[in-house]
N, C-alpha and C positions, 0 to 999 in steps of 0.2 A: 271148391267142395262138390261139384256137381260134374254130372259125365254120362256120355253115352257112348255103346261101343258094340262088341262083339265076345260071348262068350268063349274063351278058346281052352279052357280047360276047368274043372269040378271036381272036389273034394269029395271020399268015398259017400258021407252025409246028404250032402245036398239032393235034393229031391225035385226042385220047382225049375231045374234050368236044367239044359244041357249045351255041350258045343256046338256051336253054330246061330245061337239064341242072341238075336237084338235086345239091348238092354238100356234101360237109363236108371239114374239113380242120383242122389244126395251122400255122399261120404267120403270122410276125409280131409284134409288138410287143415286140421284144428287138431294141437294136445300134439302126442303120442302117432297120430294115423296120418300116414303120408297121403295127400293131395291127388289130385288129376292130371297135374302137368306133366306127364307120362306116359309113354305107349301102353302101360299095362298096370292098373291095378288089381289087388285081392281084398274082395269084401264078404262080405256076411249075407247071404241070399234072404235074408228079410228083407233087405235096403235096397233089392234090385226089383225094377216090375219090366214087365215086357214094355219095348217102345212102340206106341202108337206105328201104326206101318202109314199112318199119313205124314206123320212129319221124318225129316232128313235127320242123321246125328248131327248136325251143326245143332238145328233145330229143336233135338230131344233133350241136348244138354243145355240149353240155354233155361231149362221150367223149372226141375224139380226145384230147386232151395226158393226161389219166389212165389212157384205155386202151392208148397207146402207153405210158407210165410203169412199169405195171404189169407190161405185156407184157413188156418188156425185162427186168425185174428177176426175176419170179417164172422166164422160161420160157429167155430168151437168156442171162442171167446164173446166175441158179442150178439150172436144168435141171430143174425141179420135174416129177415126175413124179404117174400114178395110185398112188397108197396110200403117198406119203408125209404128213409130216405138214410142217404150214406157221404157224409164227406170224406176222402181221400186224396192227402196231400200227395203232391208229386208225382201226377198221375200219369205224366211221359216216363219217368223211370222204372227199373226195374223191377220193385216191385209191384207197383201204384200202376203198371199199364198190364199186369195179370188180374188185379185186383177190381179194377172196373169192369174189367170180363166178366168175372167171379159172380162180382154182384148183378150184372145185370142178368146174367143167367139164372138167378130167383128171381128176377121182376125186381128187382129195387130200383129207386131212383137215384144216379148218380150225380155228383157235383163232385168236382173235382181242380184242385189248385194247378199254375203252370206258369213259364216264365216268360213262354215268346209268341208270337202268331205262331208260328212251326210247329209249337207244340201242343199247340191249342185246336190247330188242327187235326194233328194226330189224336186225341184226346175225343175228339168231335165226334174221329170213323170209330173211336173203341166203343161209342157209343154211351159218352157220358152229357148228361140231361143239360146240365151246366156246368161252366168255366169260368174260371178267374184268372183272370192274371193279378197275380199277389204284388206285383213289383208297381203295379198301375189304382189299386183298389186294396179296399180292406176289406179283408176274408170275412171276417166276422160280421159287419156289416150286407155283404151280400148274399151270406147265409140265410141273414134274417129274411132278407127281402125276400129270398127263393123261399122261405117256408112261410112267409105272410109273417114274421117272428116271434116263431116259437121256436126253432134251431131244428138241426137234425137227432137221428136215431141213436145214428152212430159215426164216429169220427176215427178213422186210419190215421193214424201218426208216422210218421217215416222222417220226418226233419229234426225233432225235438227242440230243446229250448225255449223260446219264446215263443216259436208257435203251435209247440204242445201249452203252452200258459194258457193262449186264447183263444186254442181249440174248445179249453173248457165252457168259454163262452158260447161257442160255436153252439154245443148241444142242447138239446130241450132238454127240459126241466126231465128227470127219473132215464136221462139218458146214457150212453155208454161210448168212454172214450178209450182207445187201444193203442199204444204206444209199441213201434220195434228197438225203443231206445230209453238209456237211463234219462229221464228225467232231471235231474242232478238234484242238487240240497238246497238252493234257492227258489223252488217252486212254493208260491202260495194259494195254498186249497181253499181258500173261503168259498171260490165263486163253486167248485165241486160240492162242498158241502151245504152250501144254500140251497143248489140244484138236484141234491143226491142224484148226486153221477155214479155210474161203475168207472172206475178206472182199471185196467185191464194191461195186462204186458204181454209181446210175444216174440221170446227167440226162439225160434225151430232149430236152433243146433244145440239146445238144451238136452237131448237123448244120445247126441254124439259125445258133449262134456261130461255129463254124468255117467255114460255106459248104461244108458235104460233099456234092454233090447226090443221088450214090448213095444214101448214110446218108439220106437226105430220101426216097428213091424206097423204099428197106424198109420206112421207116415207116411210109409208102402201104401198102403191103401188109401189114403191122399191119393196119389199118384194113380193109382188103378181110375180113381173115379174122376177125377183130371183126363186120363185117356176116354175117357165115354165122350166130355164134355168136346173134347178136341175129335173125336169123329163125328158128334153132331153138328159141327163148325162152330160154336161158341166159344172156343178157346184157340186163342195161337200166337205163338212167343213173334218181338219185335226185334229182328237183329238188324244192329246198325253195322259192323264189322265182322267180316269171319279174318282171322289172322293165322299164320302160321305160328308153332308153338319157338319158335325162335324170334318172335316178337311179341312176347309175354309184358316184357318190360315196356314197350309201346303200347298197349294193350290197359296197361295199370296209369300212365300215366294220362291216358284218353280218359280216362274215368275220374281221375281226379282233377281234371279239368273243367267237368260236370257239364257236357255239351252232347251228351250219348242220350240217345233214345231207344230204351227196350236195353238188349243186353250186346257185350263182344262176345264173340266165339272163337276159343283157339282149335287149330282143326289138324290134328295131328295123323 
């Protein structure tokens, strides 16, 4: 879905770009709208913003769909504010190592879930408050102990299943938990509703399914105020591989492997 590149030609309409304009963007490859794995897309200049001139196209395409992702769920969705506190599962992966950026550029407190030393490290320099390793300890339990136990503000979901179940626990009491994933029909809300939690969903590619164009034009401006944050050094993508685009399929099966930090780049 995501891509950075080079304007090379514009529709009599378009007004915001011309040839020769570095671009990045979110669109594509869901439904009907062909993908990025391509020397040349056509998109709709709402979905394009100018690319940061500090980062590389490897680098520009690797943000938009996790820094819109993040955005929506930590800031539009649960309203994270400075000197809250924020759980975020999987905070070495793709989206979960934008997302601690995110937050800590309000001042929030981060705590953040991870599976190895390597990646608890990395998790360490994005500048998250605390770590867990899930595979070693139980999360809900050292929630508590980090908040003296009363749980956190807000809780990022990116794994779902069981530990969207006991992320409920995870939260204080009137607090809010945000899921990038269904849930499924086995979930029991008692401990949500004992708590009054928010529970909260977020797919950002909800405006490319539906054809919202507005919803696509915010997004854009995500991205705009994403670029402010990345020239103040607060924000910057972690790429584990740049590949060529004839090793897409090496590319997919690295990731479903689940051993990548930050994102692949194919680099056409």
């Amino acid at each position: 879905c995501d891509g950075a590149g080079v304007v090379v030609e514009t529709g009599d309409s378009v007004t915001r770009f011309i040839p020769g304009d570095d671009v990045w963007f979110c669109h594509g490859g869901l439904g009907g709208a062909p993908g990025n794995y391509a020397e040349y897309t056509v998109l709709d200049e709402k979905e394009a913003e100018m690319k940061p001139g500090r980062l590389s196209f490897e680098q520009a395409a690797a943000l938009p769909l996790v820094s819109i992702t993040a955005w929506e769920a930590l800031f539009e969705r649960a309203a994270l504010t400075s000197s809250q506190t924020v759980l975020i599962h999987a905070g070495a992966g793709g989206v979960g190592h934008i997302a601690i950026q995110l937050a800590k550029s309000v001042g929030a407190r981060v705590c953040t879930t991870v599976s190895t030393d390597e990646k608890a490290t990395f998790a360490k320099q994005l500048g998250s408050d605390k770590i867990i390793r899930y595979r070693d300890t139980d999360f809900v339990e050292e929630v508590m102990r980090w908040t003296h136990g009363e749980g956190v503000d807000v809780v990022l979901d990116s794994i779902g299943g069981e530990t969207f179940q006991r992320s409920l626990s995870a939260a204080k009491v009137y607090g809010h938990v945000n899921t990038l994933l269904d849930p499924g029909t086995d979930i029991s809300w008692v401990e949500a509703r004992n708590r009054n939690l928010t529970i909260s969903f977020t797919l950002m590619l909800t405006p490319m399914l539906m054809n919202l164009p507005e919803a696509r034009r915010r997004q854009g401006k995500i991205l705009h105020r994403c670029a402010k944050l990345i020239t103040d050094f607060k924000l910057k993508p972690t790429i584990s591989d740049v590949l060529p685009l004839q090793d897409a399929a090496d590319a997919h099966r690295m990731i479903e492997q689940g051993h990548v930090h930050g994102k692949i780049v194919l680099s056409i």
